[in-house]
C-alpha atoms as an extended CHARMM CRD file, in Angstrom:
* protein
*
       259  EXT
         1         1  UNK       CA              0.3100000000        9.6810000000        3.0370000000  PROA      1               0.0000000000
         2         2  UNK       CA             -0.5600000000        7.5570000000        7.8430000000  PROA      2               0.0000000000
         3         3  UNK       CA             -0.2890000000       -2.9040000000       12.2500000000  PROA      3               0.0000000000
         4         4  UNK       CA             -2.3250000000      -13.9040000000       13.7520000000  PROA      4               0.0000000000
         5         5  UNK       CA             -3.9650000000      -16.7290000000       14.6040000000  PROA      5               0.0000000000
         6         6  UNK       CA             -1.2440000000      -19.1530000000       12.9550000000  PROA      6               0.0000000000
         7         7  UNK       CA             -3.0700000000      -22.6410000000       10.6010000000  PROA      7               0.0000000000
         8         8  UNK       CA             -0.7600000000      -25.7770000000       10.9750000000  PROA      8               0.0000000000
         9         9  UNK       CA             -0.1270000000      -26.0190000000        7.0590000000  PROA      9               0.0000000000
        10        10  UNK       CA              1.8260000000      -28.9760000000        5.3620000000  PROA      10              0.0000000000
        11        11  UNK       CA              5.7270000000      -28.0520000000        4.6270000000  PROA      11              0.0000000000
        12        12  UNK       CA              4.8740000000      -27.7260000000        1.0770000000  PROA      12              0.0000000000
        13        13  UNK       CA              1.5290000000      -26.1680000000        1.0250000000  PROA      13              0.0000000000
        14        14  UNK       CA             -0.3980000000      -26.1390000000       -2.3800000000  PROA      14              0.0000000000
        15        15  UNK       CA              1.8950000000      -23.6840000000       -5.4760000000  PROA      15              0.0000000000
        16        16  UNK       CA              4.6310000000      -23.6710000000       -2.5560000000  PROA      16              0.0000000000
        17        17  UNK       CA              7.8720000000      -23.2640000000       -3.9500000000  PROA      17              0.0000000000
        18        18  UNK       CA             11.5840000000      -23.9900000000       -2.0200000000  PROA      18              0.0000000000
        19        19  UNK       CA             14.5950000000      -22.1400000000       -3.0820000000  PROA      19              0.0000000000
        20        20  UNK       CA             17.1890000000      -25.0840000000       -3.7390000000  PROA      20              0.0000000000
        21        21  UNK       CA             18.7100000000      -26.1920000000       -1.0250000000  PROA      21              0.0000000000
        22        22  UNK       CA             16.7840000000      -24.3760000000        1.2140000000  PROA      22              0.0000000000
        23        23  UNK       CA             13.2910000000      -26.0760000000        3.6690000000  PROA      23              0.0000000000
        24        24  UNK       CA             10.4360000000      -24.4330000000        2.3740000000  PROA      24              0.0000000000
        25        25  UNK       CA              8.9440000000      -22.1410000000        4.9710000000  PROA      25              0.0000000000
        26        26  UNK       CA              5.0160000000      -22.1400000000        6.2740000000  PROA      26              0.0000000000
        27        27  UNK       CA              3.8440000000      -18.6270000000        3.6670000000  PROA      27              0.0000000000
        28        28  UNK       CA              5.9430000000      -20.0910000000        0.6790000000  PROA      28              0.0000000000
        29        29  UNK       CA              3.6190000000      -19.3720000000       -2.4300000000  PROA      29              0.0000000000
        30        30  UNK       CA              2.2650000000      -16.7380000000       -4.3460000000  PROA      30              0.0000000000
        31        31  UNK       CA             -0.6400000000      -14.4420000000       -3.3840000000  PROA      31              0.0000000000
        32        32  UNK       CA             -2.7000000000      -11.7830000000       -5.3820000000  PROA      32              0.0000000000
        33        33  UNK       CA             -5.8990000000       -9.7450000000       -5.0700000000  PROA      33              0.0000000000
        34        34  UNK       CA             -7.8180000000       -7.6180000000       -8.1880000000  PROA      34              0.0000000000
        35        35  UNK       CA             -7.7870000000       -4.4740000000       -5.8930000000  PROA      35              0.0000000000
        36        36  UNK       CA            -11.2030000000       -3.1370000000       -5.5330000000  PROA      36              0.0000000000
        37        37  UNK       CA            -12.3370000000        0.6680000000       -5.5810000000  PROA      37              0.0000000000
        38        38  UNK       CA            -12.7970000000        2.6520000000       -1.9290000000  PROA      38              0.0000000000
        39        39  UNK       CA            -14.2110000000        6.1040000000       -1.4810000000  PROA      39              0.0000000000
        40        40  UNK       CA            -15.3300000000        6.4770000000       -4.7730000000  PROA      40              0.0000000000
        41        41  UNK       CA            -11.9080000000        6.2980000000       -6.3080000000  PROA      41              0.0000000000
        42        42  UNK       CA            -12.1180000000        5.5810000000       -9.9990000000  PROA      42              0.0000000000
        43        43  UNK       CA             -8.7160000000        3.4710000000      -10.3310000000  PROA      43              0.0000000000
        44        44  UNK       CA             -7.7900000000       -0.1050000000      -10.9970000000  PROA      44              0.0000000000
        45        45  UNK       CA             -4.9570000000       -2.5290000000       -9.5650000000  PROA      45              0.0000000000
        46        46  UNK       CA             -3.8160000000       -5.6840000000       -9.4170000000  PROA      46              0.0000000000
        47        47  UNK       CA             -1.1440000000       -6.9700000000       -6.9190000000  PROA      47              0.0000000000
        48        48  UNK       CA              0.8520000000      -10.7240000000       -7.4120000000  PROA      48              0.0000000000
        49        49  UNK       CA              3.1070000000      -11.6640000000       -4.4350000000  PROA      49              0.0000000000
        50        50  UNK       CA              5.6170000000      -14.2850000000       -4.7070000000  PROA      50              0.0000000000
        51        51  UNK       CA              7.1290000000      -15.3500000000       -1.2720000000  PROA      51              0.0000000000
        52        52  UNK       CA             10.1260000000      -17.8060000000       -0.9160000000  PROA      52              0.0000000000
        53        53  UNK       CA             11.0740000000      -17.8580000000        2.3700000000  PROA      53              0.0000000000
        54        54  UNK       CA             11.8710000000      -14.2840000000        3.5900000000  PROA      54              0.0000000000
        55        55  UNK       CA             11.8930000000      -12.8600000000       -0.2290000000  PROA      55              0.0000000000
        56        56  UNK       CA              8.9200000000      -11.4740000000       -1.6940000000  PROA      56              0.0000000000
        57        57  UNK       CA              8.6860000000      -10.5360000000       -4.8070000000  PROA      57              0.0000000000
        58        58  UNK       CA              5.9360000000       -7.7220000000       -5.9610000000  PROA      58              0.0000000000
        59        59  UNK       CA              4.2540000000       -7.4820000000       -9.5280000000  PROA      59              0.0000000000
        60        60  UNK       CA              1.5550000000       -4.3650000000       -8.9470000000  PROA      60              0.0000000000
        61        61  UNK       CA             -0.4240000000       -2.5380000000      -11.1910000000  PROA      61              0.0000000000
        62        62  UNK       CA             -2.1920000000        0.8800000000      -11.1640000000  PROA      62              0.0000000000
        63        63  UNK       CA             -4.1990000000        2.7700000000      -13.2550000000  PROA      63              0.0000000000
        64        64  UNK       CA             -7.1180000000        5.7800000000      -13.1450000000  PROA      64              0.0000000000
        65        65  UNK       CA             -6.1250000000        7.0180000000       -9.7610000000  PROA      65              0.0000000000
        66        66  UNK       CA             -5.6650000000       10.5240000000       -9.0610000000  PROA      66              0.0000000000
        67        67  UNK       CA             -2.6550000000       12.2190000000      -11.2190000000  PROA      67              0.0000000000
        68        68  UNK       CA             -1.7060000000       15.5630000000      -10.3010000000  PROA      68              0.0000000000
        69        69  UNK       CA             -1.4020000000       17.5470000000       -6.6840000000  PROA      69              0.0000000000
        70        70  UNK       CA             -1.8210000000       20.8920000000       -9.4460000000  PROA      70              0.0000000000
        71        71  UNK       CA              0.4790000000       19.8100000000      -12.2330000000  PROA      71              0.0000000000
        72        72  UNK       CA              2.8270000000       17.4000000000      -10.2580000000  PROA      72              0.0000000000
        73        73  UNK       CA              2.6790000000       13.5700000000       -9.8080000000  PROA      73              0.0000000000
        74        74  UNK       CA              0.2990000000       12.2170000000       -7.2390000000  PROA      74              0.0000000000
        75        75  UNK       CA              2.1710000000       10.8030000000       -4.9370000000  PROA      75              0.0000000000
        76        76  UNK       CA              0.0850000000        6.8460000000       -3.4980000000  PROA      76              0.0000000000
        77        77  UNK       CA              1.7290000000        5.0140000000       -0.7030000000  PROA      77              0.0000000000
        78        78  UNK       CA              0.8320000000        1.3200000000       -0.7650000000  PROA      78              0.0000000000
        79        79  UNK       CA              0.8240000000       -1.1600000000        2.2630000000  PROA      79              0.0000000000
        80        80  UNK       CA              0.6710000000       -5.2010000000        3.2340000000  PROA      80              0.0000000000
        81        81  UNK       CA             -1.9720000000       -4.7440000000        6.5390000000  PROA      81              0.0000000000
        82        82  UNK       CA             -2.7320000000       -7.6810000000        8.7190000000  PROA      82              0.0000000000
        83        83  UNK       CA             -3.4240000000       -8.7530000000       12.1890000000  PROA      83              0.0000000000
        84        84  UNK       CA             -6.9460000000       -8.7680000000       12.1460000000  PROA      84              0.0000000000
        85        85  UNK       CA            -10.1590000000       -9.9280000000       10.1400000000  PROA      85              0.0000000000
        86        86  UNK       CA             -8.6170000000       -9.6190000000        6.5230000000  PROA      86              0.0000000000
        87        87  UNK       CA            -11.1460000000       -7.4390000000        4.9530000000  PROA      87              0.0000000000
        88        88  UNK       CA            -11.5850000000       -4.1030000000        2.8750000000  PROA      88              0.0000000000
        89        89  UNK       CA            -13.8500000000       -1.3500000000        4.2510000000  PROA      89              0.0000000000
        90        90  UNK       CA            -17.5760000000       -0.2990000000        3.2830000000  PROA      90              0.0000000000
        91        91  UNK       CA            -19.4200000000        2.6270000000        3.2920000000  PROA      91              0.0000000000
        92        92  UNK       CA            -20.8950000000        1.2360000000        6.4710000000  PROA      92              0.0000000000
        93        93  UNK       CA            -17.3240000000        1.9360000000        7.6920000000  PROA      93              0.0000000000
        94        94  UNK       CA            -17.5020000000        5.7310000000        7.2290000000  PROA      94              0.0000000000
        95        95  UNK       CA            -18.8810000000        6.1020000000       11.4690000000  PROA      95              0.0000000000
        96        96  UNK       CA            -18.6600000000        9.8270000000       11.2740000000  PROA      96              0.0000000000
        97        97  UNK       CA            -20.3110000000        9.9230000000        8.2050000000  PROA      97              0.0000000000
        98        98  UNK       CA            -18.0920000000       12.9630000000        6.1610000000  PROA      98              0.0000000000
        99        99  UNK       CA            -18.1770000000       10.6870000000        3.3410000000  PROA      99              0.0000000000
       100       100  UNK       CA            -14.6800000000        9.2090000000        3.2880000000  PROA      100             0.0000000000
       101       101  UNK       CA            -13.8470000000        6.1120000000        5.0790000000  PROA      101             0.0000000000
       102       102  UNK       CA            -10.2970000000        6.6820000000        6.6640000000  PROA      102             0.0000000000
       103       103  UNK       CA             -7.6290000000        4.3140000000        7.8210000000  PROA      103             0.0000000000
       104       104  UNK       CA             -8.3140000000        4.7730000000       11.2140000000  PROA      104             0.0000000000
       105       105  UNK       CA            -12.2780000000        3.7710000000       10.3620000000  PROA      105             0.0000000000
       106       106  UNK       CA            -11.0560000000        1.1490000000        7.9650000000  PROA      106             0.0000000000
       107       107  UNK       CA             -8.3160000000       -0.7840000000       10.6210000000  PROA      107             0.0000000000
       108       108  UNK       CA            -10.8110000000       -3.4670000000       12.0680000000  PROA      108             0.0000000000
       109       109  UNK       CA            -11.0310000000       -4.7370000000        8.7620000000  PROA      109             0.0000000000
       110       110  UNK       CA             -7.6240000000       -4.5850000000        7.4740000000  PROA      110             0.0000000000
       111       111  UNK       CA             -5.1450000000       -4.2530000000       10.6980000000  PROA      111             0.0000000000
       112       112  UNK       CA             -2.4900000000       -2.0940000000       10.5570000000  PROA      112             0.0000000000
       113       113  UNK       CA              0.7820000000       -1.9920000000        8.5650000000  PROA      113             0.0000000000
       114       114  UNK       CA              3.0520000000       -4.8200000000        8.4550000000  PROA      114             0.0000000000
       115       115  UNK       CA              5.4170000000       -3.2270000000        5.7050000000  PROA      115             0.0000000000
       116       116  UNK       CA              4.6790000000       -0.6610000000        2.8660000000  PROA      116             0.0000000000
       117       117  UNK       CA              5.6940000000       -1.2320000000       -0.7670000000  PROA      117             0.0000000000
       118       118  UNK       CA              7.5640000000        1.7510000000       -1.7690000000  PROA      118             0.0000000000
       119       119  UNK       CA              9.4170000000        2.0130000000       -4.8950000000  PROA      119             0.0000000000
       120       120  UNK       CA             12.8810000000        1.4190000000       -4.0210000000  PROA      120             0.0000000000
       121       121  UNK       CA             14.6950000000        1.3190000000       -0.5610000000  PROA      121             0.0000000000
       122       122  UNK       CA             13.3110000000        0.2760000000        3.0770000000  PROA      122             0.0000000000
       123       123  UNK       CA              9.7280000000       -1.2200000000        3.4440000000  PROA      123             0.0000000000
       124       124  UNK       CA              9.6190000000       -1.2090000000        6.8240000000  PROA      124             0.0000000000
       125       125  UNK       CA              6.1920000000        0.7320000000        8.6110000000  PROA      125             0.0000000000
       126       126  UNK       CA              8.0130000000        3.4910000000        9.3830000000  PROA      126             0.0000000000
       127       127  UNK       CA              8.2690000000        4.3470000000        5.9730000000  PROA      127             0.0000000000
       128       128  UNK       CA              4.6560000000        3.9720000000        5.5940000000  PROA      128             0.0000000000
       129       129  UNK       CA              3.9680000000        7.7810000000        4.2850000000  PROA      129             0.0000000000
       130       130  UNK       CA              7.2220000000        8.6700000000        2.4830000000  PROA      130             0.0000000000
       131       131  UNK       CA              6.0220000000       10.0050000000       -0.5660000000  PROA      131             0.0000000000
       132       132  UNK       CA              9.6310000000       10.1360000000       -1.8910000000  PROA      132             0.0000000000
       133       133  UNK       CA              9.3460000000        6.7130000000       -2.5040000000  PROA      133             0.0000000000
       134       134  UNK       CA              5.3310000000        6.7880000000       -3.1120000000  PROA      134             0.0000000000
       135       135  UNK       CA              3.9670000000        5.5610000000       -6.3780000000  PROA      135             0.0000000000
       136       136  UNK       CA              3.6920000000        8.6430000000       -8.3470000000  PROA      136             0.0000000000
       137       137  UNK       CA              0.8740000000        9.6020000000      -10.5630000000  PROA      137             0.0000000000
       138       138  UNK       CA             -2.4170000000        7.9420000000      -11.8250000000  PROA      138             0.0000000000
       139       139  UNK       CA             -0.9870000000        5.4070000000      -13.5560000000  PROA      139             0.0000000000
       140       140  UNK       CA              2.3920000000        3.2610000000      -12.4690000000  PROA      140             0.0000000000
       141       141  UNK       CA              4.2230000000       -0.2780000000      -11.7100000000  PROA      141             0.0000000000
       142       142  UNK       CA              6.5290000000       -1.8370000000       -9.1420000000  PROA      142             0.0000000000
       143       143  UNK       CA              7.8010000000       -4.6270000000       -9.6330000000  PROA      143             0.0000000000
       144       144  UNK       CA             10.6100000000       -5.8670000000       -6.6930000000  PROA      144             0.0000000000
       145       145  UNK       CA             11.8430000000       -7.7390000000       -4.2100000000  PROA      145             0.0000000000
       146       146  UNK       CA             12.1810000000       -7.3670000000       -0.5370000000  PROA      146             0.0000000000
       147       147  UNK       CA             12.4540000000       -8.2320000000        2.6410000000  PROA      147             0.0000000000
       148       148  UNK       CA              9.3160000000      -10.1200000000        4.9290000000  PROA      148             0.0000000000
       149       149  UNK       CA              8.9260000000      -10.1080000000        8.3490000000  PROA      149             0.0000000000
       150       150  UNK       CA              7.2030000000      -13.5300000000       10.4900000000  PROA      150             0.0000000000
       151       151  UNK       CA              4.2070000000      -11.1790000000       10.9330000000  PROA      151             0.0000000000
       152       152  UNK       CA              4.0210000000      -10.4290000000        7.2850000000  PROA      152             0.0000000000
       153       153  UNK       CA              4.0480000000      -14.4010000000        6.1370000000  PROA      153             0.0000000000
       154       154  UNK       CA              1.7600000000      -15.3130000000        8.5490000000  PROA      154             0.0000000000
       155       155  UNK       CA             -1.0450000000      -12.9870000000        7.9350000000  PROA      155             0.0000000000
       156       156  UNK       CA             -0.3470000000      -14.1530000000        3.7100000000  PROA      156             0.0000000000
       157       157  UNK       CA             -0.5450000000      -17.4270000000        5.7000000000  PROA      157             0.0000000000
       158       158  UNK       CA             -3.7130000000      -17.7560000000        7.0310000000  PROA      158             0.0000000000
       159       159  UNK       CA             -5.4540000000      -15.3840000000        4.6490000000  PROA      159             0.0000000000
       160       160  UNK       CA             -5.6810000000      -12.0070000000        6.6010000000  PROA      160             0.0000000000
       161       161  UNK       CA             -3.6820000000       -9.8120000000        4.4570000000  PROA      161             0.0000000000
       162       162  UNK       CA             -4.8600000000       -7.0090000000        2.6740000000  PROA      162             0.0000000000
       163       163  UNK       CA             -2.9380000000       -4.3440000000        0.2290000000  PROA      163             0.0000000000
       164       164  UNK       CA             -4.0830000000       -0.7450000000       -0.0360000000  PROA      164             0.0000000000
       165       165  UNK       CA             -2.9730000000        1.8230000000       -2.2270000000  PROA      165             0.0000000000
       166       166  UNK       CA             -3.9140000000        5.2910000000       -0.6270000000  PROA      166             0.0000000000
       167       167  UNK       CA             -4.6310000000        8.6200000000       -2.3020000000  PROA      167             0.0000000000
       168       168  UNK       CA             -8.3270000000       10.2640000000       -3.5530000000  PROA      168             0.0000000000
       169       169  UNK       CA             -9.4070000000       12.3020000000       -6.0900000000  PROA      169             0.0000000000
       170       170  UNK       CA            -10.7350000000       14.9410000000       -4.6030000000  PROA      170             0.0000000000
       171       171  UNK       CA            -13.3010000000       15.2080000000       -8.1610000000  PROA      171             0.0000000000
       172       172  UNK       CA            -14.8120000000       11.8480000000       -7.3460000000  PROA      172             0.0000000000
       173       173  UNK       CA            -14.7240000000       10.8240000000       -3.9320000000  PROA      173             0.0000000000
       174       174  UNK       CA            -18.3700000000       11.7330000000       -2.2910000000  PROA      174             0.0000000000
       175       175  UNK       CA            -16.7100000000       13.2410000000        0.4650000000  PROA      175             0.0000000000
       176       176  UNK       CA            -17.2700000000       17.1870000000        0.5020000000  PROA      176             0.0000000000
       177       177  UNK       CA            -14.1710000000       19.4910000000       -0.3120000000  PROA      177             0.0000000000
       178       178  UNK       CA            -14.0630000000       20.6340000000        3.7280000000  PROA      178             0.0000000000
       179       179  UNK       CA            -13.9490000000       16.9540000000        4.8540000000  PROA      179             0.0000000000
       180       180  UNK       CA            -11.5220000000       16.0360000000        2.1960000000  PROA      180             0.0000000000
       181       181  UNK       CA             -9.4520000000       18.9580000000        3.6020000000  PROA      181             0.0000000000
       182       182  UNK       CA             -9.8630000000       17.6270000000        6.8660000000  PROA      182             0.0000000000
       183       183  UNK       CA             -6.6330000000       16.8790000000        9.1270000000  PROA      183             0.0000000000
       184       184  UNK       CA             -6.1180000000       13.5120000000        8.3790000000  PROA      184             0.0000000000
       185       185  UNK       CA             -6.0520000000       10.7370000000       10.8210000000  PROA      185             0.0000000000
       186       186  UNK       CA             -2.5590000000        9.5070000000       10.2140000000  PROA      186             0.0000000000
       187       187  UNK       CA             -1.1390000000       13.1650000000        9.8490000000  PROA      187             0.0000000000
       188       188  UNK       CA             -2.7100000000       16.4140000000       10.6910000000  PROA      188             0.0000000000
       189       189  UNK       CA             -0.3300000000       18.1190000000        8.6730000000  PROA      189             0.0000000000
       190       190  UNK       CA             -1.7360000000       15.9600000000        5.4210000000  PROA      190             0.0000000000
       191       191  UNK       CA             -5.7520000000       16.2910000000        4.2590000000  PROA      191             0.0000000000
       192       192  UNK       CA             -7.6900000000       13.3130000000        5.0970000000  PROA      192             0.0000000000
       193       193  UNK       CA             -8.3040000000       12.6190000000        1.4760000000  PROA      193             0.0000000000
       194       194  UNK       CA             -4.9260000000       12.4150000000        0.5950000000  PROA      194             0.0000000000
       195       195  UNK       CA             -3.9130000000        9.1360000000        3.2790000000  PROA      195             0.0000000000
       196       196  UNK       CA             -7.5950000000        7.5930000000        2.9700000000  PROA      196             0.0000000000
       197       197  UNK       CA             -7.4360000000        4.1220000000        1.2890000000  PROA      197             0.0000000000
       198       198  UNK       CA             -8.0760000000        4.3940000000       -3.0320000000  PROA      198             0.0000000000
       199       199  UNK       CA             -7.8910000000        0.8140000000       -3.9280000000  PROA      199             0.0000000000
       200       200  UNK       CA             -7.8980000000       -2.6130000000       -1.4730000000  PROA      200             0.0000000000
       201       201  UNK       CA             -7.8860000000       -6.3600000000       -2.0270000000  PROA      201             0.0000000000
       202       202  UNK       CA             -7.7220000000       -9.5560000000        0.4930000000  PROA      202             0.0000000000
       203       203  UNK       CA             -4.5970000000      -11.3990000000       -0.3000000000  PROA      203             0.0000000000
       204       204  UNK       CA             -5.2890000000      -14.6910000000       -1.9700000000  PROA      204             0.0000000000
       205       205  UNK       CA             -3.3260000000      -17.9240000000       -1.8720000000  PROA      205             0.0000000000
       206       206  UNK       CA             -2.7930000000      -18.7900000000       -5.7000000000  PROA      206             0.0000000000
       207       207  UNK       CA             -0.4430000000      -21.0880000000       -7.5580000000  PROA      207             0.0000000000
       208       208  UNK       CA              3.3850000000      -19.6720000000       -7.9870000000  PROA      208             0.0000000000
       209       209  UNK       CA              4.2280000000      -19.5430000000      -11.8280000000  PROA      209             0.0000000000
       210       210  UNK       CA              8.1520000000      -19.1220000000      -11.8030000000  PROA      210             0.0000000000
       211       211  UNK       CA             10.2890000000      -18.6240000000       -8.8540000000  PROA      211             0.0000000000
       212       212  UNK       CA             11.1280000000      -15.2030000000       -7.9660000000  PROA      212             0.0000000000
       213       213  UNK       CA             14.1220000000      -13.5230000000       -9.0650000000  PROA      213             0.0000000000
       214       214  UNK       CA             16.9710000000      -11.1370000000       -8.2370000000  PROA      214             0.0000000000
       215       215  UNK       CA             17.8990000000       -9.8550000000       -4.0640000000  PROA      215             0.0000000000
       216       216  UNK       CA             16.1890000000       -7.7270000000       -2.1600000000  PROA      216             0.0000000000
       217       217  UNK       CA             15.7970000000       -3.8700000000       -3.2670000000  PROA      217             0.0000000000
       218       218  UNK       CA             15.9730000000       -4.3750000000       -6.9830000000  PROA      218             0.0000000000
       219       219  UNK       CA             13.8880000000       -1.1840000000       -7.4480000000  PROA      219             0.0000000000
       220       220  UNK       CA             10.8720000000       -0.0880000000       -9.4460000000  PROA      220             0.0000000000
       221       221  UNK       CA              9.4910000000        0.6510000000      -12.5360000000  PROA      221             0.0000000000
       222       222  UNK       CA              7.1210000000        4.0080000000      -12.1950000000  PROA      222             0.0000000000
       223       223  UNK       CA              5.4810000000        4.3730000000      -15.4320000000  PROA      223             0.0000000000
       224       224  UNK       CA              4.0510000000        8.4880000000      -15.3220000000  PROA      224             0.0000000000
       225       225  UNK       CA              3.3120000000       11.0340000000      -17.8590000000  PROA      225             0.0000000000
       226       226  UNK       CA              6.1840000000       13.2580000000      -15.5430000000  PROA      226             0.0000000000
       227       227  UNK       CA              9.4660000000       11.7850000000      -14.0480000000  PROA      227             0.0000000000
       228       228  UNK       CA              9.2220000000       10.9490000000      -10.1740000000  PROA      228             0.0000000000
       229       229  UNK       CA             11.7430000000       13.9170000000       -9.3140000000  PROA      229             0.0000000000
       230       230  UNK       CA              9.3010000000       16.4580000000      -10.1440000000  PROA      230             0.0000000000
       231       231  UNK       CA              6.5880000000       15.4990000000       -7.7850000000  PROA      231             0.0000000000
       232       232  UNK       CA              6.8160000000       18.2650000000       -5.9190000000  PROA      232             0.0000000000
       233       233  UNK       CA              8.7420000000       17.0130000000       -3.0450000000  PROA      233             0.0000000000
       234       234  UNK       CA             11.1280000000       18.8480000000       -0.7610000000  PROA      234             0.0000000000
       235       235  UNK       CA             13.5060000000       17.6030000000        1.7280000000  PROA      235             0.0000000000
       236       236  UNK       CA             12.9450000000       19.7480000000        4.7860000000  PROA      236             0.0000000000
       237       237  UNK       CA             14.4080000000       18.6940000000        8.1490000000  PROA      237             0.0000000000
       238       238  UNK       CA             14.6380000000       15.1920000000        8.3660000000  PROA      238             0.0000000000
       239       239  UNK       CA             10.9240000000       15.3630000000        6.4480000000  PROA      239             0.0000000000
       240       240  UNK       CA              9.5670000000       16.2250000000        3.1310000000  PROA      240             0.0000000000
       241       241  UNK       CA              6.9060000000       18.3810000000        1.7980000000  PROA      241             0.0000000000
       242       242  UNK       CA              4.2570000000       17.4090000000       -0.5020000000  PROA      242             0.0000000000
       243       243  UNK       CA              3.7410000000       20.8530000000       -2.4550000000  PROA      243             0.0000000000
       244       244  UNK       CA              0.5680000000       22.1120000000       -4.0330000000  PROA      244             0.0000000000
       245       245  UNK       CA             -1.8240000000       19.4110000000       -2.2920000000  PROA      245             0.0000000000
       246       246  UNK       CA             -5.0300000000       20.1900000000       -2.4260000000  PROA      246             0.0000000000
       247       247  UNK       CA             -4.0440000000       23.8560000000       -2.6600000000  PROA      247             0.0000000000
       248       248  UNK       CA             -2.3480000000       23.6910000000        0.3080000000  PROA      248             0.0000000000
       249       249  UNK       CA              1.3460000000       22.7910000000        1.3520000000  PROA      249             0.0000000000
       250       250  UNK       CA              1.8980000000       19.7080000000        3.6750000000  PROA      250             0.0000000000
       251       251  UNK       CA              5.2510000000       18.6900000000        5.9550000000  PROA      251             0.0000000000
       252       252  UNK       CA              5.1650000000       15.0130000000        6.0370000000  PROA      252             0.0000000000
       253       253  UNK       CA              7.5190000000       13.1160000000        8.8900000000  PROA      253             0.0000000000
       254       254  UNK       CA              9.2630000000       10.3880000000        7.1550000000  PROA      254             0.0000000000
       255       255  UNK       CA              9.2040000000        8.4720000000       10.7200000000  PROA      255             0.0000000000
       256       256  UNK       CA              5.5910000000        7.9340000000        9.9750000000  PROA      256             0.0000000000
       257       257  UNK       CA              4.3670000000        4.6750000000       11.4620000000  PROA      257             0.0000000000
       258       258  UNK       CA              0.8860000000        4.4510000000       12.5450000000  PROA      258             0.0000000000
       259       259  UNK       CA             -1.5050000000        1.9470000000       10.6950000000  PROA      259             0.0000000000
């Protein structure tokens, strides 16, 4: 499924947290959102950053989004955005009116993508629709640790990032099955449906509980009904190919990096 204004903030803002040893940097802290429901997506989430220095660590839960692509596990990507006003899209967002609100529609809000939370491996925006390492199915976890970017702690900073987990259900979403089916935005070789934002929450500054644990890429927990290897990927060319979507097949570019 297809990126600052900086607040002068004491060294130890409020639930800021040093690693020993080590000066505690401007986005120290932990962050979280109750993700709320886009396009008529059924699902629930809830996201809980903890950031210590260049580490963050990721608690996220999903449930009730779409499960299949016809018998396999629905692959969701997931993304940090920042970089502009911080906010999750409305219906008054959908400008051509086909009844799904897409990325592209939805980026004045959000921003584009500063990294994406796959399930194990890089994070980087590149990976941003590698459904190899996608949540898969309606109902998962990841819980990890990786790598931030300045850009990244600075939008948790001053209160302009947003997650989104991507992915409709074609059986709710009040979009009609030709502009689901659309070319989508990020991808013409993916439907529009399949890369529009599911689930999005602002970023909120809360109190850390515990420091993080473990290095970077400790790898997820993906909790489905079918095991991750039969989502009906296939390498193909430096790409993969998301099988049975929609009733259709789709080549996706791993490369992908467009908010």
């Amino acid at each position: 499924m297809n990126k600052m204004r900086l607040l002068a903030v004491p060294a130890l803002a409020l639930g800021a947290v040093a690693m020993a040893g080590s000066p505690a940097m401007a986005a120290d802290g932990s962050y979280s959102s109750t993700l709320g429901q886009v396009n008529g997506t059924t699902g629930t989430g809830t996201v809980t950053i903890d950031v210590v220095g260049d580490q963050a660590t990721i608690d996220l839960q999903v449930s009730g989004l779409a499960e299949t692509f016809q018998g396999a596990p629905y692959p969701h990507v997931q993304h940090i955005h920042g970089g502009a006003a911080g906010v999750c899209p409305t219906p008054a967002n959908d400008a051509n009116g086909d009844g799904i609100i897409s990325v592209t529609e939805s980026a004045p809000g959000y921003g584009g993508i500063l990294a994406t939370v796959t399930t194990s491996g890089p994070t980087t925006p590149a990976e941003a629709l590698n459904l190899q390492l996608a949540g898969q199915g309606g109902t998962y976890t990841i819980q990890r640790t990786f790598t931030i970017d300045a850009a990244t702690q600075a939008a948790l900073e001053n209160g302009t990032a947003v997650f989104n987990v991507h992915g409709l259900d074609p059986a709710t979403t009040p979009s009609t099955p030709e502009a689901f089916n659309a070319p989508s935005d990020l991808d013409p070789a993916l439907p529009a449906g399949a890369t529009a934002p599911a689930l999005c929450g602002t970023l909120v500054a809360t109190q850390m509980g515990a420091l993080p644990s473990g290095g970077a890429d400790t790898g997820a927990t993906v909790e489905t009904a079918a095991t991750p290897a039969s989502a009906g990927l296939i390498a193909l060319g430096g790409g993969v190919v998301l099988a049975g979507a929609v009733g259709g097949t789709y080549a996706v570019r791993r490369s992908m990096a467009k908010a």
